[in-house]
C-alpha positions as CSV (number, residue, x, y, z in Angstrom):
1,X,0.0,0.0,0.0
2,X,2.5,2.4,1.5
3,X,4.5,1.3,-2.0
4,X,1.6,2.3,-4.5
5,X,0.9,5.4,-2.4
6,X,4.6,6.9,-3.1
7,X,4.2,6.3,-6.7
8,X,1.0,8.0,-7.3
9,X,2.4,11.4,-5.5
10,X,5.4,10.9,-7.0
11,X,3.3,10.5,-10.5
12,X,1.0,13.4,-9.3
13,X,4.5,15.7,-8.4
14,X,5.6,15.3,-12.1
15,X,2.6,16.1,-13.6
16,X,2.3,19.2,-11.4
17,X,5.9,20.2,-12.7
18,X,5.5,19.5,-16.1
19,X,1.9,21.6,-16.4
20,X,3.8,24.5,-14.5
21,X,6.7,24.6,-16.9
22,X,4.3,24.2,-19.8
23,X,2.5,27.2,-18.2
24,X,5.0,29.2,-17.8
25,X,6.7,28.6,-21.1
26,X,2.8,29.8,-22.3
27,X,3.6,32.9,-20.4
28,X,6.9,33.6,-22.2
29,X,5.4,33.3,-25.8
30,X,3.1,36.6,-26.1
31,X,6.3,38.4,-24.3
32,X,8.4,37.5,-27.3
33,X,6.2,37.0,-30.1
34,X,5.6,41.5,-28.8
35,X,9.3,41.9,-28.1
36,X,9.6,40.4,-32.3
37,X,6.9,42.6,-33.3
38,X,8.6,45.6,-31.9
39,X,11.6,44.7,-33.6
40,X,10.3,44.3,-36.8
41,X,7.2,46.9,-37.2
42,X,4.9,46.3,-40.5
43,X,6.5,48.6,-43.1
44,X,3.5,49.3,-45.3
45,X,0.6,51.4,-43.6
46,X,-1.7,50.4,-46.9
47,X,-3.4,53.2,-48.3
48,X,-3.8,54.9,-45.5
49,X,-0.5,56.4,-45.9
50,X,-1.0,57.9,-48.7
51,X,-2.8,61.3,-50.2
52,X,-7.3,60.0,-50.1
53,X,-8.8,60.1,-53.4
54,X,-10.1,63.9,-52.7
55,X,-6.6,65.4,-51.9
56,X,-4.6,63.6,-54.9
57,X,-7.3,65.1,-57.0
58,X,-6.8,68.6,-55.6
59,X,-3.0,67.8,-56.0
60,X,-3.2,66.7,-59.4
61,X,-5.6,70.2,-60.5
62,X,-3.5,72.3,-58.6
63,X,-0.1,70.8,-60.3
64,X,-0.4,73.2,-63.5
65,X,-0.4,76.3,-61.8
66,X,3.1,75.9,-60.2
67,X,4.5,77.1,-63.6
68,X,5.0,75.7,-67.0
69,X,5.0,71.7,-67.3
70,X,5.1,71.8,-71.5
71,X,3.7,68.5,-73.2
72,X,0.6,69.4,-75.7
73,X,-2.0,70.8,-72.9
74,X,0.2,71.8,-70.3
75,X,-0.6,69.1,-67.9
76,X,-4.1,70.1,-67.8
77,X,-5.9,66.7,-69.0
78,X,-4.4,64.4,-66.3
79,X,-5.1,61.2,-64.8
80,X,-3.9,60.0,-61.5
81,X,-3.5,57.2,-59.5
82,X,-1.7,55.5,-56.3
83,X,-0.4,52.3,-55.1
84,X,0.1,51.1,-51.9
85,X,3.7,49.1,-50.9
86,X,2.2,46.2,-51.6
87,X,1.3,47.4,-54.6
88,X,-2.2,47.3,-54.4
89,X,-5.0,50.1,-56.3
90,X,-5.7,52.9,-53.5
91,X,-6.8,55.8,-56.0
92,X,-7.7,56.9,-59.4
93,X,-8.5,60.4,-60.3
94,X,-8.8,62.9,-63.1
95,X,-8.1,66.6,-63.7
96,X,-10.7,67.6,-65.4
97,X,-14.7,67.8,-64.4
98,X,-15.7,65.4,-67.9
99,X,-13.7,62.4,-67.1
100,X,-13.9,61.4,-71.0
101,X,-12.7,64.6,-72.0
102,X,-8.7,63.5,-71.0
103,X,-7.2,60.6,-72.8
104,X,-9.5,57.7,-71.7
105,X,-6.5,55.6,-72.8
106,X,-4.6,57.7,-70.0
107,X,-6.6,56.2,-67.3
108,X,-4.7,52.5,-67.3
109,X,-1.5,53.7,-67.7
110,X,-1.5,56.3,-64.9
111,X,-2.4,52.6,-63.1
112,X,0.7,50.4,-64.8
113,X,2.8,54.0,-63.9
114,X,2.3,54.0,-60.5
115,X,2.8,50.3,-60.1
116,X,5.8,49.9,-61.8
117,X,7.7,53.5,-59.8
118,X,6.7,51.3,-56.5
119,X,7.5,48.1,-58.5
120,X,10.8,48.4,-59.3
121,X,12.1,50.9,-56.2
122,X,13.0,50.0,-53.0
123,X,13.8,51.8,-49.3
124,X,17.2,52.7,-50.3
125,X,16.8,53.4,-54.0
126,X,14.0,55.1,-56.0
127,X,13.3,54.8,-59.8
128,X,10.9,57.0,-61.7
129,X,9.5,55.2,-64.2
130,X,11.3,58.1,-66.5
131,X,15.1,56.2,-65.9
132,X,13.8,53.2,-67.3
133,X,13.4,54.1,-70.5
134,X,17.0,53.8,-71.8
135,X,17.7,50.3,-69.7
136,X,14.6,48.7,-71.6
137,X,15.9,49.4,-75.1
138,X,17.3,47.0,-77.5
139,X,21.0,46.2,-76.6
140,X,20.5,47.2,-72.9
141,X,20.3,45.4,-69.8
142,X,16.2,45.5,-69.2
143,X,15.5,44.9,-72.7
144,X,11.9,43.0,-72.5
145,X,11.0,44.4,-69.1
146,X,7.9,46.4,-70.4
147,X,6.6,43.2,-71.1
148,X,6.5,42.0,-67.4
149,X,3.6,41.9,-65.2
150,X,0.9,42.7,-68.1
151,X,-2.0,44.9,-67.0
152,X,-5.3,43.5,-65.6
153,X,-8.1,43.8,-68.1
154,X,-10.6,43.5,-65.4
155,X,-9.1,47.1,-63.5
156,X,-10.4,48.9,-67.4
157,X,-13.4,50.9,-66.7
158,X,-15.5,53.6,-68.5
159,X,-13.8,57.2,-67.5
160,X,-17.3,57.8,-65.8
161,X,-16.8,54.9,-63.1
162,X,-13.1,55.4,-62.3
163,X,-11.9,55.2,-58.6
164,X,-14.6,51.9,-58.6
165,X,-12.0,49.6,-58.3
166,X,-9.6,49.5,-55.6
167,X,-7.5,47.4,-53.5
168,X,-6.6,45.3,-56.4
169,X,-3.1,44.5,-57.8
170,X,-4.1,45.7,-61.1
171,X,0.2,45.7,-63.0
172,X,1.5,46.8,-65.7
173,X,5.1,47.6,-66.8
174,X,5.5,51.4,-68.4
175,X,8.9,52.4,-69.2
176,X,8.5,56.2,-69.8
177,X,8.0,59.6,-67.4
178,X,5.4,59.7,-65.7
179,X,5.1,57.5,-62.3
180,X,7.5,58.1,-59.2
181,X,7.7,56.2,-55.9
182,X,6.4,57.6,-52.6
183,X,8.5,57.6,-49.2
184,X,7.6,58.9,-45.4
185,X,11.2,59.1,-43.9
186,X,13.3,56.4,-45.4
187,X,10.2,54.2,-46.0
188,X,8.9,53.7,-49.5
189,X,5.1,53.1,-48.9
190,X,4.0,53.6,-52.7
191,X,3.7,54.8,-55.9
192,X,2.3,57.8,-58.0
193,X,1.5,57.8,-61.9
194,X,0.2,60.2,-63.8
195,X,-0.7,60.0,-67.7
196,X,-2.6,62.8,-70.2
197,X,-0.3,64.4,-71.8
198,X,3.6,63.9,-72.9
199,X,5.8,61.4,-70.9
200,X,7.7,64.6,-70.2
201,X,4.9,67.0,-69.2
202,X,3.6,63.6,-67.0
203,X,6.7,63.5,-65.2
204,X,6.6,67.2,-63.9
205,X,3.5,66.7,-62.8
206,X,4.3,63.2,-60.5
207,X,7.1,65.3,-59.3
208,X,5.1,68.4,-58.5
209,X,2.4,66.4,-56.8
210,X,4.9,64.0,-54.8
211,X,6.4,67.1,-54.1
212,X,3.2,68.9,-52.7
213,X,2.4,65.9,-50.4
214,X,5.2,65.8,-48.6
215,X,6.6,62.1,-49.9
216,X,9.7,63.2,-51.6
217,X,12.7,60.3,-51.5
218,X,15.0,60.7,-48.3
219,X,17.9,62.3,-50.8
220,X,15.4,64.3,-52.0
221,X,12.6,65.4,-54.5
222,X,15.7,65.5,-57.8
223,X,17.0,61.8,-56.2
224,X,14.9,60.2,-59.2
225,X,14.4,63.5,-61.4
226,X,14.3,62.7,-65.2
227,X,17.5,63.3,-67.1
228,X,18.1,64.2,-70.9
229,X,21.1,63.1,-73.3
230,X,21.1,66.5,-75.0
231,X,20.5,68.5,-71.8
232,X,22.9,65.9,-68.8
233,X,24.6,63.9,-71.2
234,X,24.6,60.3,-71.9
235,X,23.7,58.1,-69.0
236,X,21.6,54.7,-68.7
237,X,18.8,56.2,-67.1
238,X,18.3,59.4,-69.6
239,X,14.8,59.6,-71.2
240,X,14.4,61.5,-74.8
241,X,13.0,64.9,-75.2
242,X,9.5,65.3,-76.1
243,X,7.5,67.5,-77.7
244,X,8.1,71.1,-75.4
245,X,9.5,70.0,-73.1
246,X,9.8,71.8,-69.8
247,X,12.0,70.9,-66.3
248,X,11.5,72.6,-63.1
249,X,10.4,75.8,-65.0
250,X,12.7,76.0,-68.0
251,X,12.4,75.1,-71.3
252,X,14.7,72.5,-72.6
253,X,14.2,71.8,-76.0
254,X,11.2,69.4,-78.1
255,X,11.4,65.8,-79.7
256,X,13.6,65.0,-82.7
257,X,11.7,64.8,-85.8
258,X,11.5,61.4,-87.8
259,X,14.0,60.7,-90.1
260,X,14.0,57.7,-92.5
261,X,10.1,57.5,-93.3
């Protein structure tokens, strides 16, 4: 008896032990699962941390009137849109009161713009969609790249019902001036495009309006500025002139004209 008594405390004792270490091993997870969290804070704050559909609109009409922006209207016929980090549809808005009354066509590629600027950036190194262009030529490294990540169909909508569709990785791959990435501090959380005019005039604009918001790159609002062979010289991230073409204020010179046809 005395025998079979022992070994049931002692059975009882272990249990007791092993349910308290379990316990307080229970204890210690939450403390470091918030001591990792800490540590390692989300880095994109969605759409929320960037400009609501009303302000980018107010940033995208106001845009003009900071000074010439060349291109065919001036910048005056603009669509807009944002990406979160994640990439991810957040806005889509147009410049002028008839939506059909700028490019229709413009509406997508404002879209694929702003994808591809948050696409293809990263913390420590933004890329306008502008110093693209020359890498994705024939004979250069990123030949083919405007072919990656096509553009959903299904984000297309009459100009009437834009802004519908949101929170949807939508794509698109647009080597030419016109979308920028957007930082707060040293932390990339999107991307701006803007199409409706030249790829030139389009570019001011993105810059004017990142500008405006506050979301400049840590280096600054020129860190990804577009550059010109005739105007900065040679580089693998110039961009042609186009027609009128305008930077910060200043005319710089128009498009070639064809030759050979």
């Amino acid at each position: 008896m005395r025998t079979g008594a022992i070994r049931v405390l002692a059975i009882l004792s272990t249990a007791a032990f092993v349910g308290a270490a379990a316990r307080a091993q229970e204890s210690k997870a939450p403390q470091k699962a918030a001591k990792k969290s800490q540590a390692t804070p989300a880095r994109s704050g969605g759409c929320a941390a960037l400009p609501s559909a009303d302000d980018l609109r107010k940033l995208l009409v106001d845009a003009p009137s900071a000074g010439d922006a060349g291109g065919l209207f001036g910048g005056r016929k603009q669509w807009a849109a944002t990406v979160n980090r994640d990439g991810e549809l957040c806005a889509v808005v147009v410049s002028t009161d008839d939506a059909a009354s700028s490019w229709p066509g413009s509406q997508a590629i404002a879209m694929a713009k702003a994808y591809t600027a948050n696409a293809f950036s990263t913390d420590d190194l933004p890329l306008s969609t502008a110093r693209l262009y020359t890498l994705t030529q024939p004979g250069h490294s990123l030949w083919g790249l405007a072919s990656g990540n096509p553009f959903d169909p299904d984000c297309l909508s009459a100009p009437r019902d834009h802004g519908k569709v949101r929170h949807k990785i939508c794509g698109g791959t647009i080597v030419f001036g016109g979308g920028v990435p957007l930082y707060r501090g040293k932390t990339k959380v999107g991307g701006l495009g803007t199409s409706g005019d030249t790829a030139c005039a389009d570019h001011e604009i993105s810059k004017r309006i990142r500008d405006k918001a506050g979301l400049n790159p840590p280096a600054g609002a020129a860190a990804d500025d577009i550059t010109y062979v005739k105007i900065d010289g040679a580089s693998p991230f110039s961009h042609p002139l186009c027609a009128n073409t305008w930077r910060d204020g200043k005319k710089l010179g128009d498009e070639s004209p064809a030759s050979g046809y």
